[in-house]
N, C-alpha and C positions, 0 to 999 in steps of 0.2 A: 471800161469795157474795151476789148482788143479791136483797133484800129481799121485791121482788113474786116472781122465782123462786119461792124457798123458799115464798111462799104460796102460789103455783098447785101447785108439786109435793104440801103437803102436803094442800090442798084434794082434789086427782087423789089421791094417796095414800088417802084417808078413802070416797074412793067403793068399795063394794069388787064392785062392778063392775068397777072398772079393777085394783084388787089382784086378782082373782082370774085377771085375762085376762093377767095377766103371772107369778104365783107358781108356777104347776108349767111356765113357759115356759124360766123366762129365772135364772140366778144371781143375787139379789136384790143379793147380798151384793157381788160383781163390778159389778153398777151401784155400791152406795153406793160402791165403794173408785173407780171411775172418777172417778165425781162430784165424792170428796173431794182425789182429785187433780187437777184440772181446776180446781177451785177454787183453786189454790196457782196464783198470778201467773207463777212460773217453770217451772212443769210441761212437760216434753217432749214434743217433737209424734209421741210413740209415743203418749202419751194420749191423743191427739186422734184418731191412726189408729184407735187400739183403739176407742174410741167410737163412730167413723163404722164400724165395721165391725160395731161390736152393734148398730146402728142399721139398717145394710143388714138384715143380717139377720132382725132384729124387725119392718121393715116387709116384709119377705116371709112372714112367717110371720101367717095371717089372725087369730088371735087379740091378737095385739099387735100390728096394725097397727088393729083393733077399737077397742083400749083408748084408743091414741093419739088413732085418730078421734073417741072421745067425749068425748076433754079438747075439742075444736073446739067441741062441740055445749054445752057447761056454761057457762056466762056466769061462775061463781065459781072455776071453773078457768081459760078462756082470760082473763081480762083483768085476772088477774096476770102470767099467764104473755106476752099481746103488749105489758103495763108492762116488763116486764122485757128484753124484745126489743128496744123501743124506746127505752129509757134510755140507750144507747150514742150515741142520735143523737140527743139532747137540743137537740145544736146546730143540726140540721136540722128545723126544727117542721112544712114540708110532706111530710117525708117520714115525720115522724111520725103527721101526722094522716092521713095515702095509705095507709097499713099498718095502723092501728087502723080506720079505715073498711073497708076491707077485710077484716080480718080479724070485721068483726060484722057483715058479710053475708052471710045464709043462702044466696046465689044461689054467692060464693066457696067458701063452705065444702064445697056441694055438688060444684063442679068437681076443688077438690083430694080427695075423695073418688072422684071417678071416675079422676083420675092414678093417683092412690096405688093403685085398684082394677084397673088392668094392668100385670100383668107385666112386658111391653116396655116398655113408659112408665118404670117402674120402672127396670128395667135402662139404658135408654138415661139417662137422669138420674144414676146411678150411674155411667154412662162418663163423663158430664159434669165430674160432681164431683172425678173421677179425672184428667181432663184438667186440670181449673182446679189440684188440687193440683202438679200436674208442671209447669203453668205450660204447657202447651200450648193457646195460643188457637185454631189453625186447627182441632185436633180440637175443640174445644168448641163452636165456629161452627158447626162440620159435624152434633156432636151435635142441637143447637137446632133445624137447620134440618129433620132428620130427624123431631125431636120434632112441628113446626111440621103440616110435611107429612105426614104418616106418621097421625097422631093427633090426630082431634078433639078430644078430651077435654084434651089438655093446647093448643089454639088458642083452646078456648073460656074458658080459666084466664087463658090471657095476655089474652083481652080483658074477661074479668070483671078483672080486675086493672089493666088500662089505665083502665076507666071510674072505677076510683078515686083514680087518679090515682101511682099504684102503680110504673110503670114509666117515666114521668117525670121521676120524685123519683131513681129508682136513676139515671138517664142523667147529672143533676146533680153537677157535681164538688162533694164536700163544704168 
């Protein structure tokens, strides 16, 4: 498992702000066994479903989607954890430094809290996800555009995220 990871999870771990806003929530025990399979190179993309669906879930439920949001707000949690994010694209260093910038500005951070903080936003992102895994682009298009039009909150993410250079970088073939 990558390195910065396991530091940011243990860092978030130690706060017990965030242990508490998840321990009478969520199967602690059912995260570690995901994790440690997720961790294994060959692991089946049932694990991956199962994940994205404790994930759905936990960002619906307001106390662990609390806990998540204050890994954002920790400078000793988020920047192991966007090392770890961005180590995959090592070979991409603007889209490296597009997403670390981004990700340490309080103007972003705030945005993906007001996504994360509606429901619809929520749900329509989760059809998203659903589309991209099925491999259906024009649903996905349709989702975004809805996202775009429909809600500020996540127009004014895309262009806090544009100014960093953010969406750019993703357009770029690797």
């Amino acid at each position: 498992m990558n390195r910065n990871l396991v530091t940011g999870l243990r860092v978030a771990w130690e706060l017990p702000e965030f242990r508490d806003g998840l321990r009478h929530l969520i199967d602690l025990d059912e995260i570690a066994m995901l994790l440690a399979s997720l961790a294994d190179p060959d692991h089946e993309r049932e694990v991956e479903r199962s994940l994205l669906g404790l994930l759905r879930s936990g960002l619906d439920t307001v106390e662990i989607r609390e806990a998540v949001l204050l890994l954002l707000e920790r400078d000793a949690v988020r920047r192991p954890l966007v090392a770890a994010a961005v180590e995959p694209m090592s070979d991409q260093p603007g889209r490296v430094i597009a997403v670390t910038s981004a990700a340490e500005d309080p103007a972003v951070r705030h945005e993906v809290r007001a996504v994360l903080d509606s429901a619809d936003v929520r749900a329509l992102i989760w059809r998203a996800v659903d589309d991209q895994v099925r491999d259906n682009r024009f649903g996905l298009v349709r989702r975004a555009a809805v996202l775009f039009v429909r809600h500020p909150s996540a127009r004014r993410l895309a262009w806090a995220l544009r100014r960093h250079g953010v969406l750019r970088e993703l357009r770029r073939k690797a």
